[in-house]
C-alpha positions in Angstrom: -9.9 -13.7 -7.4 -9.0 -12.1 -4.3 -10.2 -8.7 -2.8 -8.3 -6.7 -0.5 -9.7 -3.4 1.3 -7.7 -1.1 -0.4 -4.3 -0.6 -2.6 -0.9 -0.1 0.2 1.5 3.0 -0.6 3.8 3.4 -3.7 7.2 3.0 -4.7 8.8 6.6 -5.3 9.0 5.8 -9.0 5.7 6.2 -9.2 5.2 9.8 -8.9 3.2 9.9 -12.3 0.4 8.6 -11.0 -0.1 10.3 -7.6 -2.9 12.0 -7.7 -4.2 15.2 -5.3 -7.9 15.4 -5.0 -7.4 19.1 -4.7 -6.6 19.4 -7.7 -9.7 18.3 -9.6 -10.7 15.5 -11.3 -7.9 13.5 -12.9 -6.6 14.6 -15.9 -6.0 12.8 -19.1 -2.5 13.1 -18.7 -2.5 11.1 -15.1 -5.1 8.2 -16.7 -3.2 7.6 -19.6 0.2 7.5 -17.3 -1.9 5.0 -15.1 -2.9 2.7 -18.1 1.0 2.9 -18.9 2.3 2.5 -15.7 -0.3 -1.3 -15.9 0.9 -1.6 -19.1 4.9 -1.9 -18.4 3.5 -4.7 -15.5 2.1 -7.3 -18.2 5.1 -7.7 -19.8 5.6 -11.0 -18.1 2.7 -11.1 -15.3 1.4 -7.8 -13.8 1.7 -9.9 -10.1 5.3 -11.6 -10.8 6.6 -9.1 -8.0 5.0 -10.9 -5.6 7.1 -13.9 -5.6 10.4 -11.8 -6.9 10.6 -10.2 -3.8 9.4 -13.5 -1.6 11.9 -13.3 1.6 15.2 -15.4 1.2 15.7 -19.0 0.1 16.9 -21.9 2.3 21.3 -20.9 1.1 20.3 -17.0 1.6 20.0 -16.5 -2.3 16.7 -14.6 -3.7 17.3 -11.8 -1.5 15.3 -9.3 -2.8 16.3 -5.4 -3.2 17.0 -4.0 -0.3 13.8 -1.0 -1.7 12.0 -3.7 -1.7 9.3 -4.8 1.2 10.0 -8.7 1.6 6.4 -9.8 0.8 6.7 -13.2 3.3 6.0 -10.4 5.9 2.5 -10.0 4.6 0.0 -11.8 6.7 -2.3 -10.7 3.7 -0.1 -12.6 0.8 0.9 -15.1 3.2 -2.5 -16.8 3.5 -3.3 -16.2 -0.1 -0.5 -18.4 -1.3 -1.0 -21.3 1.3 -5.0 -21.4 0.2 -3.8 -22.1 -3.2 -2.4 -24.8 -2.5 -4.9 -26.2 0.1 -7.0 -26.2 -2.9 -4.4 -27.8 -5.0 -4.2 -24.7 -7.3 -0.5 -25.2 -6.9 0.8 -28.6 -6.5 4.6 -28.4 -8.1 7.3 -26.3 -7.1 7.5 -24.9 -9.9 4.2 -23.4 -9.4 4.2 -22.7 -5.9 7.3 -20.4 -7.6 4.9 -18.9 -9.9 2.0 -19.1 -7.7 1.1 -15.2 -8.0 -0.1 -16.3 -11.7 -3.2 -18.4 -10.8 -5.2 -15.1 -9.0 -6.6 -12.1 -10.2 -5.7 -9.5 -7.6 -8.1 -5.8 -6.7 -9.0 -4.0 -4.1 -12.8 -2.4 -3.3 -10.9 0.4 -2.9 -9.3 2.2 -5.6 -7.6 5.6 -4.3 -5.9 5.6 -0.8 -3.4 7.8 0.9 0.0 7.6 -1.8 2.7 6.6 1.9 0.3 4.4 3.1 -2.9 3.3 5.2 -6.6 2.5 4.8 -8.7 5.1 3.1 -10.4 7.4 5.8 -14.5 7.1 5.6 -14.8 10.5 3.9 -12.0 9.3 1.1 -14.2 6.1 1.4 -17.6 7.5 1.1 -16.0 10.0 -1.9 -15.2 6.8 -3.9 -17.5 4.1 -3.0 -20.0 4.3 -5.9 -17.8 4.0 -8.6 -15.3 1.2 -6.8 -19.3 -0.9 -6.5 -19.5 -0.3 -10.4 -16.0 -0.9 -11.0 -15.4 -4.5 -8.9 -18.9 -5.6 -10.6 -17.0 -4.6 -14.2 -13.7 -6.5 -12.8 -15.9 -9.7 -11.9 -17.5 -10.1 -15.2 -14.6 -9.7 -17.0 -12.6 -12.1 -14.9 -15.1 -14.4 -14.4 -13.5 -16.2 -12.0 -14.5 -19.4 -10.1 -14.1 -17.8 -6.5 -13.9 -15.1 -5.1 -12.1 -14.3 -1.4 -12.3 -10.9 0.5 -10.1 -10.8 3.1 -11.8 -7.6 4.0 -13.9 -8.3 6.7 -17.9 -8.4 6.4 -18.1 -4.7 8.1 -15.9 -3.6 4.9 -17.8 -6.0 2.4 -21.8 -5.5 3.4 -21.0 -1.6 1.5 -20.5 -4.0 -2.1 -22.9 -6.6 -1.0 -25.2 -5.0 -3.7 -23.7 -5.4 -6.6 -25.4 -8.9 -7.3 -23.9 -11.1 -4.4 -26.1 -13.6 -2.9 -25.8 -14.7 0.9 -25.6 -18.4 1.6 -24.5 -18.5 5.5 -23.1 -15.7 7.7 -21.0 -17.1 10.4 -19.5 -15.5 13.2 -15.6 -16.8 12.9 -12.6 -16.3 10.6 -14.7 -16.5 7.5 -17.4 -14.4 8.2 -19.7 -14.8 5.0 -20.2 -17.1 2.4 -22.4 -16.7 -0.7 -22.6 -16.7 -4.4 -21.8 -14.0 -7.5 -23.6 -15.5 -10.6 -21.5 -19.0 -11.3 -18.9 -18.1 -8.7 -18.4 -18.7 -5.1 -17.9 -16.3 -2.7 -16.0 -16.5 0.6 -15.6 -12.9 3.1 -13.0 -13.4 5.7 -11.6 -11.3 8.7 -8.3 -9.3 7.6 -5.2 -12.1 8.7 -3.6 -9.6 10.0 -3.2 -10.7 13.4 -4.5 -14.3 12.8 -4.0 -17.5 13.2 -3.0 -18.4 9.9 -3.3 -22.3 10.2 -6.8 -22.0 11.2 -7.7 -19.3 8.5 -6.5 -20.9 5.9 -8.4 -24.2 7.3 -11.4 -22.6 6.9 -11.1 -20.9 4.1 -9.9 -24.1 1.9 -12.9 -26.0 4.1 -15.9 -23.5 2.9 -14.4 -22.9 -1.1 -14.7 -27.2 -1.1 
């Protein structure tokens, strides 16, 4: 499982699920559009869009819609797919094709600005309670093995509560390591910005 800081901007199609606080609490309309909207994505794999829009191929083929962001830009997805297969997750091409199909994906959290960027700390602050009880739902549901937040510890210590349990904090690119019930529990820096090779190093090097 891996845990971002927050969901990034949606595609103009999407203009049944924006929400405006100032409008009120969502309606039923909005959920149910929302629980559509998810629904549509599982038809094959609700992250198969990672890879489908994965940069260009060695002979230029694969070259994804030109609405779409090429995903090989993402410092975020970038490291995420070259963990996988430092822990031989992914071992055949084929997989490392389908690679997107071995995580479960979330954010802490759940509402940010609809064309972009972080949550401010009053959105934040608005939210956080509910985001705590919803990741906690996601994680015992999932039940996954590990768990990776490539948050940052000054984003994380907010969930820390939830029922994680602190093993070693370290002052580097992973920044916490710890436990949630069976599962093991790894809080790196954001990669934005990183050195990749040595992120991913550590990150494979504390999961083993």
């Amino acid at each position: 499982m891996v845990v971002g800081r927050s969901i990034n901007t949606l595609g103009n199609e999407n203009d049944n699920i924006r929400w405006n606080p100032k409008d009120g609490n969502p309606t039923a309309e909005i959920i149910t559009n929302i629980i559509n909207y998810s629904s549509k994505k599982q038809e094959i794999c609700p992250l198969d869009w990672i890879p489908d829009h994965w940069g260009w191929d060695a002979a230029g083929n694969r070259n994804p819609d030109e609405d779409h962001y090429n995903m090989k830009k993402s410092a975020f997805w970038r490291v995420i797919k070259e963990i996988l297969s430092g822990l031989r997750i992914t071992v055949s091409n084929e997989e490392k094709e389908s690679w997107s199909r071995y995580i479960v994906w979330s954010n802490l959290y759940k509402i940010a600005p609809v064309f972009g960027g972080n949550p401010s700390i009053r959105l934040r602050n608005a939210q956080i309670e509910q985001c705590k009880l919803l990741l906690k739902e996601e994680i015992d549901y999932f039940q996954p093995k590990r768990i990776l937040f490539l948050t940052g510890y000054d984003w994380f210590w907010f969930f820390e509560s939830i029922g994680f349990s602190k093993t070693l904090r370290i002052d580097a690119l992973v920044e916490w390591v710890g436990v949630y019930r069976e599962a093991d529990v790894i809080v790196a820096k954001h990669p934005q910005g990183k050195d990749e090779t040595e992120y991913i190093e550590q990150v494979v090097k504390y999961f083993q």
